[in-house]
C-alpha positions as CSV (number, residue, x, y, z in Angstrom):
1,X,-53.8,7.4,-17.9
2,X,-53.0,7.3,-13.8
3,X,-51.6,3.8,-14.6
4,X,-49.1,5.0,-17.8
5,X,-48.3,8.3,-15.5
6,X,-47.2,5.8,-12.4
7,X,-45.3,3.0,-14.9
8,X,-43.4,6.1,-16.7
9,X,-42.2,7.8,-13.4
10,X,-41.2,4.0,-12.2
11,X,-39.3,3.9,-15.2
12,X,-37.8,7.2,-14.7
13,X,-36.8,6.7,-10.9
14,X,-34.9,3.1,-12.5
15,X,-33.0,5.1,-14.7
16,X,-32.1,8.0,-12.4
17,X,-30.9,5.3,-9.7
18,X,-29.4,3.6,-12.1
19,X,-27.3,6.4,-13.3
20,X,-26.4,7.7,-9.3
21,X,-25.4,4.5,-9.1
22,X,-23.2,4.5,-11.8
23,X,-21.9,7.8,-11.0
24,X,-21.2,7.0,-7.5
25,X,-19.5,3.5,-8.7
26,X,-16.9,5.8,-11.1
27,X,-16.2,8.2,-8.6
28,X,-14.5,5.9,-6.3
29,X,-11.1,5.2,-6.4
30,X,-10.2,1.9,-8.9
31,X,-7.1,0.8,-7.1
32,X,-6.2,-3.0,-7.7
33,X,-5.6,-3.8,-4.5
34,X,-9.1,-2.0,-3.1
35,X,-10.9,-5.0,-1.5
36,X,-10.8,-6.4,1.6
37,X,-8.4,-8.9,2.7
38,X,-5.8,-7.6,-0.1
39,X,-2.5,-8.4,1.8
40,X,1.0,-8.2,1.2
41,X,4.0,-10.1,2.8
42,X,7.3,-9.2,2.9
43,X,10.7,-9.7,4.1
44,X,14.2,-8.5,4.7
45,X,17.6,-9.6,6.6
46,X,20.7,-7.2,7.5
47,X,23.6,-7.5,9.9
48,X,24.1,-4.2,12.5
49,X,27.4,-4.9,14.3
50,X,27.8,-8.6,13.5
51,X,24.5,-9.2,14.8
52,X,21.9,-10.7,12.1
53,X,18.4,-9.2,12.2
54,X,15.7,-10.6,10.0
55,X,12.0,-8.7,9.9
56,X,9.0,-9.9,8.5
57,X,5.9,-7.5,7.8
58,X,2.3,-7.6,6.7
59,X,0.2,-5.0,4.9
60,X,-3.5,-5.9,4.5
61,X,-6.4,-3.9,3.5
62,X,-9.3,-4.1,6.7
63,X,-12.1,-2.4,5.1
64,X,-12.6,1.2,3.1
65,X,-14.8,3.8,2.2
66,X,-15.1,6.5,-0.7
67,X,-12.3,8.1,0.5
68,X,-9.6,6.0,2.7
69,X,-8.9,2.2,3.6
70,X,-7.8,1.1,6.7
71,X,-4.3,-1.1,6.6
72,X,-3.4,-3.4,9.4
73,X,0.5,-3.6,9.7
74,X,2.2,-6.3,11.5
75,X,5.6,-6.3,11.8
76,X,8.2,-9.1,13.6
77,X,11.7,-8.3,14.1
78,X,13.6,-11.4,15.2
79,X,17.7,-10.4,16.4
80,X,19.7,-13.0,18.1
81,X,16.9,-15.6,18.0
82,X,14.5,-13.2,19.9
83,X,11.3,-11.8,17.9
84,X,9.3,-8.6,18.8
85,X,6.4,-7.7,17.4
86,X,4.2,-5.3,16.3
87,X,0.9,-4.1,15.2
88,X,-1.4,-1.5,14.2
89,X,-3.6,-0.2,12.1
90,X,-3.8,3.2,10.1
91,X,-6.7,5.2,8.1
92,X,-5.0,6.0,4.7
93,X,-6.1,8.8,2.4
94,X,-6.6,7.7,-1.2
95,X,-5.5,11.4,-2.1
96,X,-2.0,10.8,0.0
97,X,0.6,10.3,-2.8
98,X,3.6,10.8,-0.8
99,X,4.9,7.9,1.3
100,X,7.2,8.4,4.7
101,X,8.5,6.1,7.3
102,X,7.1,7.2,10.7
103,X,9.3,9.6,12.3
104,X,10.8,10.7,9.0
105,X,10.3,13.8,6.7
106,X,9.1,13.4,3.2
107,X,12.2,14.5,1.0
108,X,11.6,13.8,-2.5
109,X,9.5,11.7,-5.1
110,X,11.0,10.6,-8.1
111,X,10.1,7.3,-10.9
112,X,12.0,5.4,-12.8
113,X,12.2,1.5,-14.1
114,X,13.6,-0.7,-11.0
115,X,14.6,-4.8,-10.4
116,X,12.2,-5.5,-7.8
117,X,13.1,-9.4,-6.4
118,X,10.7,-11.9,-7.6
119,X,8.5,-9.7,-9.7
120,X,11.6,-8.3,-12.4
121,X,11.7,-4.7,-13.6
122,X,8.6,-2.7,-12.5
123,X,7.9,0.8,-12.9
124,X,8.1,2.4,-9.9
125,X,7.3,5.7,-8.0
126,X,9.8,6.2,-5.2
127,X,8.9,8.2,-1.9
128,X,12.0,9.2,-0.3
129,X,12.3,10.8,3.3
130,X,14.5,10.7,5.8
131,X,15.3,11.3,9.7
132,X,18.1,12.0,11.9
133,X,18.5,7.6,11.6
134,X,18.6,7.3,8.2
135,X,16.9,7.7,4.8
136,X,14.1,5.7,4.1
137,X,12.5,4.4,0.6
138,X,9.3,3.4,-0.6
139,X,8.9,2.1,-4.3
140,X,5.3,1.7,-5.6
141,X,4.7,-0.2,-8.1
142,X,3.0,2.6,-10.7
143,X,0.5,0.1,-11.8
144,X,-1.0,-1.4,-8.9
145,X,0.3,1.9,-6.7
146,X,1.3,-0.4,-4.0
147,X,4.3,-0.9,-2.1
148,X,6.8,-3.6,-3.3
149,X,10.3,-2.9,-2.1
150,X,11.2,-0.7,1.1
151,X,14.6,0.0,2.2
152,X,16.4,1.9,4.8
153,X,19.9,3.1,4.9
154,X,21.7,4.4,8.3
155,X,25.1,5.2,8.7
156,X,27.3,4.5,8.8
157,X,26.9,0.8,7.0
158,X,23.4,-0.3,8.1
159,X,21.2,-1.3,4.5
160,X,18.1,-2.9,5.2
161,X,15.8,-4.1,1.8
162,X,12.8,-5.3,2.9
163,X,11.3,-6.8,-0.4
164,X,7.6,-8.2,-1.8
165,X,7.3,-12.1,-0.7
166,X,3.7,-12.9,-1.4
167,X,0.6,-11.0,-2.0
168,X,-3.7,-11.7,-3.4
169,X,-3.1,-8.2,-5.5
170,X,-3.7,-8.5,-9.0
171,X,-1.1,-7.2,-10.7
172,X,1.6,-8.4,-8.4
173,X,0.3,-12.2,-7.6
């Protein structure tokens, strides 16, 4: 009987883990590019005052939790043959679903169906903000919800697209 008792509340404890487990699993966030090492590459050329300036820029996931992932930016701005760069890293809130450049205040968040270079016409959620420099855009793709096109506007003729090169994000690869 003692043996039956102690096989049956094994059994039981299985199960019970089992389904914490399973309830834990489901209640995290199921992004695509939720894993560690997801990167993405991109790059973007403008002229300001007949001076050519080229950036490249990195995004990669560093690690996460229930709640937010860590992204590593790198960013190299090369003007006149001279690069500067840049780096850090953030702690992102899954629950965030409005995008801004630093500096810049959110404005407005609208969707629609855009031609995003290399990757064709994506559905897209748009995060606009802007600053006294310029307005600032964000379009993420709606079903990987990750960023594939950027682009800034300053008056009063600067346009700067900085667009999706490369990336391990399925979805987008």
């Amino acid at each position: 009987m003692r043996r039956r008792t102690l096989v049956m509340a094994i059994a039981v404890a299985g199960v019970l883990v089992a389904v914490v487990a399973g309830v834990y699993w489901y209640s995290l966030p199921h992004y695509p590019w939720l894993f560690q090492g997801a990167y993405a590459l991109y790059e973007g050329d403008t002229t300001v005052l007949f001076i050519p300036v080229e950036l490249e820029a990195r995004l990669q996931v560093m690690e996460y939790n229930s709640t937010h992932a860590r992204i590593f930016m790198w960013v190299n701005m090369t003007v006149l043959g001279i690069s500067s760069q840049n780096s850090t890293s953030v702690w992102f809130s899954y629950k965030d679903k409005v995008f801004s450049w630093p500096g810049a205040s959110f404005n407005q968040t609208y969707e629609g169906d855009y031609y995003i270079e290399g990757y064709g016409v994506r559905h897209c959620y748009v995060s606009e903000s802007v600053s006294p420099a310029g307005k600032g855009l964000i379009y993420i793709d709606s079903q990987t919800l990750w960023p594939v096109k950027l682009q800034f506007e300053a008056p009063p003729a600067v346009s700067l697209d900085i667009n999706l090169v490369e990336t391990n994000i399925p979805g987008l690869k």
